[in-house]
Backbone as CSV, one residue per row, in Angstrom:
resi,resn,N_x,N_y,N_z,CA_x,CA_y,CA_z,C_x,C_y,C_z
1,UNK,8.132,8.291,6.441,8.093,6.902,6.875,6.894,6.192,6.260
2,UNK,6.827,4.689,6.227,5.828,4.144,5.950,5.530,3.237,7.094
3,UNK,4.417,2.563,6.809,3.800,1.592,7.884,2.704,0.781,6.972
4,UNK,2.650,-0.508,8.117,1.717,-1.314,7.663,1.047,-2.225,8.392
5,UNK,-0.234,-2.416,8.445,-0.622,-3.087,9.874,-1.763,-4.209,9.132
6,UNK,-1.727,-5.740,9.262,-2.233,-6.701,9.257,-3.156,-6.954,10.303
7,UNK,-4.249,-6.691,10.573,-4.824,-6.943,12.058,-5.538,-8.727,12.232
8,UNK,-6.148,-9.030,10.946,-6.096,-9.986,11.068,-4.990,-11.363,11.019
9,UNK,-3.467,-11.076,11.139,-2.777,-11.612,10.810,-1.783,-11.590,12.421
10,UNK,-2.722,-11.477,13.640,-1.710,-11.551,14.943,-1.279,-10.028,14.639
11,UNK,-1.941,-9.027,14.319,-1.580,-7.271,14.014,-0.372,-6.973,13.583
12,UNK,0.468,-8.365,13.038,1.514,-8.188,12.144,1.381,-6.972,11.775
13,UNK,3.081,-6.296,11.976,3.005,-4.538,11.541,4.470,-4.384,11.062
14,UNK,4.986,-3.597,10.304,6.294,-3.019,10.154,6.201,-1.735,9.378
15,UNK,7.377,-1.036,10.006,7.307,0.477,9.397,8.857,0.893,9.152
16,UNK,9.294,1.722,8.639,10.434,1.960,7.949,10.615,3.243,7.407
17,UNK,11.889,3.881,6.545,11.721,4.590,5.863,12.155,5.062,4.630
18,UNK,11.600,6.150,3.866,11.801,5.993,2.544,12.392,7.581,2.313
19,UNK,14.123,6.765,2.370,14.772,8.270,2.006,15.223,8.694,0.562
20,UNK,14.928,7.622,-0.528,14.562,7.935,-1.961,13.623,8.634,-1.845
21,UNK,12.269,8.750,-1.157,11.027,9.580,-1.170,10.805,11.067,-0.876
22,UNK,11.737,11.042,-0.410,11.381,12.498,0.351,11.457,13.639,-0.824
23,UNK,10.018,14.056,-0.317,10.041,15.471,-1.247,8.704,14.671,-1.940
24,UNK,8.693,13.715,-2.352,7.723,12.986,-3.143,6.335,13.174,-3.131
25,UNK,5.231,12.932,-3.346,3.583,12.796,-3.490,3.133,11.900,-2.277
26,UNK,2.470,12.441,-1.428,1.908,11.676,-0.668,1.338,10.554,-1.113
27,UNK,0.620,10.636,-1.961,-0.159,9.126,-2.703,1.275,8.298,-3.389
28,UNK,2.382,8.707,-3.667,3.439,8.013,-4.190,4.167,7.344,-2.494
29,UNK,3.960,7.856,-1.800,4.267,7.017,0.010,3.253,5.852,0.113
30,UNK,2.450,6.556,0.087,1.030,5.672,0.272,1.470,4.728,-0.681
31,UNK,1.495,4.620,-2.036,1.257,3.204,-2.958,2.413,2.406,-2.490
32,UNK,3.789,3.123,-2.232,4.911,2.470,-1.749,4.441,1.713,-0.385
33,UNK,4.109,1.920,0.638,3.400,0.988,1.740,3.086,0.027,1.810
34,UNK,1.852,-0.415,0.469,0.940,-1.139,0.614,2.200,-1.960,-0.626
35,UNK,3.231,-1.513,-1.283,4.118,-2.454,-2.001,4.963,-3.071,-0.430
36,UNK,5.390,-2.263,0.512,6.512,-3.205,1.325,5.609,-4.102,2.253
37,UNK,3.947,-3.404,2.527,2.863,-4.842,3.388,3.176,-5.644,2.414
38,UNK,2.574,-5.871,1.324,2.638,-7.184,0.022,4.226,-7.620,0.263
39,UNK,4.957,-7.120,0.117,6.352,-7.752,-0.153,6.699,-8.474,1.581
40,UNK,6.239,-8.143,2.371,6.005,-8.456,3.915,5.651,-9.544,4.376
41,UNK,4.040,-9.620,3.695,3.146,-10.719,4.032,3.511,-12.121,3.630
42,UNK,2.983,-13.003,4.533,3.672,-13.984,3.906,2.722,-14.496,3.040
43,UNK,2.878,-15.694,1.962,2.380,-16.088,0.581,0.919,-16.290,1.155
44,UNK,0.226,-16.773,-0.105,-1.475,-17.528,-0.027,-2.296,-16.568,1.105
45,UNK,-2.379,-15.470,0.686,-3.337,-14.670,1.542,-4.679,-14.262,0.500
46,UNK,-5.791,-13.631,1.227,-6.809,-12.953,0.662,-6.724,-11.890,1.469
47,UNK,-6.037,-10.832,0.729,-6.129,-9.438,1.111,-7.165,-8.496,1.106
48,UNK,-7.917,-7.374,1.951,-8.349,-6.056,1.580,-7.336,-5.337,1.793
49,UNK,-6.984,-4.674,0.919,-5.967,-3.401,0.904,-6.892,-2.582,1.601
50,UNK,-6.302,-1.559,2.732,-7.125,-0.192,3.108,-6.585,0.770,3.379
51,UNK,-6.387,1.800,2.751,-5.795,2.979,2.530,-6.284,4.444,2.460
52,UNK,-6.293,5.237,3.031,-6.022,6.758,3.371,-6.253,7.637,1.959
53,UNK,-5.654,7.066,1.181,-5.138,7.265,-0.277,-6.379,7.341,-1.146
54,UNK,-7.229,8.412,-1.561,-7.951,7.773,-2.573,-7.708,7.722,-3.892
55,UNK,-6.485,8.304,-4.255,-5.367,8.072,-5.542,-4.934,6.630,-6.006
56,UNK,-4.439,6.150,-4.555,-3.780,4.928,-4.311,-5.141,3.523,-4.692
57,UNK,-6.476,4.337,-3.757,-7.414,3.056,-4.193,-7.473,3.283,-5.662
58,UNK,-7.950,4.391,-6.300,-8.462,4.192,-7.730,-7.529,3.545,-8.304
59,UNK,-6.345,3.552,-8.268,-5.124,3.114,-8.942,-5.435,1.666,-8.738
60,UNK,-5.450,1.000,-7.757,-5.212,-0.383,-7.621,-6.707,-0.993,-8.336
61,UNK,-7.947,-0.046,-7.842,-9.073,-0.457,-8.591,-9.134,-0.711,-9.894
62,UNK,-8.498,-0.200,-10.807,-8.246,0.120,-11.926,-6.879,-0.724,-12.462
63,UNK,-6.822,-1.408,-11.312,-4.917,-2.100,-11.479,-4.051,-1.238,-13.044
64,UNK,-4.190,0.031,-12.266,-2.988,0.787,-12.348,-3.455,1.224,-13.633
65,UNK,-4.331,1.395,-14.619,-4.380,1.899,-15.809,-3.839,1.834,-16.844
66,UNK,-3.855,2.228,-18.123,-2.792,2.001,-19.284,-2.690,4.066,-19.845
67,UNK,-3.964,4.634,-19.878,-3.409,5.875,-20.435,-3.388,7.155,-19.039
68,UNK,-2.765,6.294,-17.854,-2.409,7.624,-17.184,-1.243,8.268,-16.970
69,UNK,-1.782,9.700,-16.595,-0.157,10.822,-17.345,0.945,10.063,-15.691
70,UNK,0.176,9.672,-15.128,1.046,9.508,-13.838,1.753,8.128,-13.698
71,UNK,2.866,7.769,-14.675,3.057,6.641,-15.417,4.075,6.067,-13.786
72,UNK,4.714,6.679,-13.194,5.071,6.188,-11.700,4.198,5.610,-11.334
73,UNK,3.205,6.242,-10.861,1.598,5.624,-10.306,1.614,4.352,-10.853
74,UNK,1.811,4.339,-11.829,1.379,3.066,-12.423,1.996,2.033,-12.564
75,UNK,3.749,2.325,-12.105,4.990,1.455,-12.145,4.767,0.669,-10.764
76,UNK,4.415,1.613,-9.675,4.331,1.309,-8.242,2.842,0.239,-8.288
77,UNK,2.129,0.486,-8.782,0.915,-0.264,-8.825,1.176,-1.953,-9.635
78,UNK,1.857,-1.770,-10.822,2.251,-2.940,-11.275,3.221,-3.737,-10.983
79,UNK,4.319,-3.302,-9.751,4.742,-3.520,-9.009,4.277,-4.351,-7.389
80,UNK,3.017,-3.851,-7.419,2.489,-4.153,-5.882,1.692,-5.546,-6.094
81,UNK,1.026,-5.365,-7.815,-0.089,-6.596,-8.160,1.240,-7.710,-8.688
82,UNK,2.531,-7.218,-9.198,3.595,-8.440,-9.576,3.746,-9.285,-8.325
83,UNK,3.823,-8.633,-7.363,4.595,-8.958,-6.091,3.382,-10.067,-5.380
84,UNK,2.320,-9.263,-5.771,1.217,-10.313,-5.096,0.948,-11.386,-5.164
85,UNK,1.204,-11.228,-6.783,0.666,-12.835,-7.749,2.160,-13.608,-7.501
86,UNK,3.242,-13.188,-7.256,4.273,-14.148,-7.282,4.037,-14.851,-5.973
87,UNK,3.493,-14.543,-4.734,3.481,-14.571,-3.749,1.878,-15.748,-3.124
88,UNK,1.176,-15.199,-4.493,-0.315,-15.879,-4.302,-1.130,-15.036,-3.063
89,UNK,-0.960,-13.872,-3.458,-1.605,-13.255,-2.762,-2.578,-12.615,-3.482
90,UNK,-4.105,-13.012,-3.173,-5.122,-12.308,-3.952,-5.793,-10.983,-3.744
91,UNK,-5.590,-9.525,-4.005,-6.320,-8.300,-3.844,-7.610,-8.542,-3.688
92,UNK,-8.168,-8.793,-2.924,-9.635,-9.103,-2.993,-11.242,-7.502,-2.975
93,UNK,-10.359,-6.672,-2.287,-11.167,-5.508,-2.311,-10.180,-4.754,-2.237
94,UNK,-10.097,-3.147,-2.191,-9.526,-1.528,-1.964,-10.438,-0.724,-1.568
95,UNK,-9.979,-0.616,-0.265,-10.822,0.280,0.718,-10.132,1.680,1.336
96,UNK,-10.950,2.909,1.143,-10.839,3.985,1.321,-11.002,4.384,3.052
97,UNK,-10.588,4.725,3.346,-10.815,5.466,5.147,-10.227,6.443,5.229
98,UNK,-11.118,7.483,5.998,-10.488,8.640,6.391,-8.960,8.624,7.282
99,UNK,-8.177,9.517,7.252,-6.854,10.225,7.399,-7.098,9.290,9.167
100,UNK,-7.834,10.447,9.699,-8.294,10.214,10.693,-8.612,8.615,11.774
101,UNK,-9.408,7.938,10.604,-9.777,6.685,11.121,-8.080,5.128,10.750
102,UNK,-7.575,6.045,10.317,-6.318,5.207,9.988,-5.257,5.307,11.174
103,UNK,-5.748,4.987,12.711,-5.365,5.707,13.492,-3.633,4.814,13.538
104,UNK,-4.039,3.231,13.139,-2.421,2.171,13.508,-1.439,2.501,12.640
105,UNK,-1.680,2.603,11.405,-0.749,2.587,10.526,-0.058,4.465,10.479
106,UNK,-0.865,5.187,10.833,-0.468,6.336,10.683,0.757,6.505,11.834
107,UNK,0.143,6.262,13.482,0.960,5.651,14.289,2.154,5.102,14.121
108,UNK,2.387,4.395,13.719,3.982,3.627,13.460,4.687,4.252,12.352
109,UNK,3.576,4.700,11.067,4.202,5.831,10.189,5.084,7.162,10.988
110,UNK,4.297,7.159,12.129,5.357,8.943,12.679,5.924,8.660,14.014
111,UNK,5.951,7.204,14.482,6.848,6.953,15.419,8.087,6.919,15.300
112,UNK,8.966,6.805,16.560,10.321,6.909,15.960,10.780,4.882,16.502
């Protein structure tokens, strides 16, 4: 499953699931997430992305790279920054947090 939680946005949240995924890379869930929050949110925002993921941050830090072997990684990433800019939504930071301290989004990730 995925999840996604807006707290400054009225804790706007939605979670779902991804049965193309299964079997997949945890950091390939993770980047997918933070593509269905973006595709979610509504337009003209200033986002911090914050994610669990520290695959997922370097990736977006790096908006997605040009010589990495993990060329998915990088489809999902140019995917998440397309979606943003069509939307006017600006990435403003990518923030790392422990497993642990991700207590909302993990939550609705394993609810039923």
């Amino acid at each position: 499953k995925w999840a996604f939680h807006f707290p400054a946005l009225n804790h706007l949240h939605n979670s779902g699931i991804f049965d193309q995924l299964d079997g997949a890379p945890i950091h390939i869930k993770e980047a997918f997430a933070v593509l269905k929050a973006i595709e979610q949110a509504p337009p003209n925002l200033r986002l911090t992305v914050v994610t669990d993921s520290k695959i997922v941050k370097k990736f977006l830090h790096v908006k997605g790279g040009l010589k990495s072997k993990q060329n998915f990684m990088t489809l999902i990433i140019f995917l998440i920054l397309g979606t943003a800019e069509k939307k006017n939504i600006q990435i403003e930071n990518v923030l790392w947090i422990s497993t642990k301290a991700n207590l909302v989004a993990d939550f609705l990730s394993r609810s039923k």
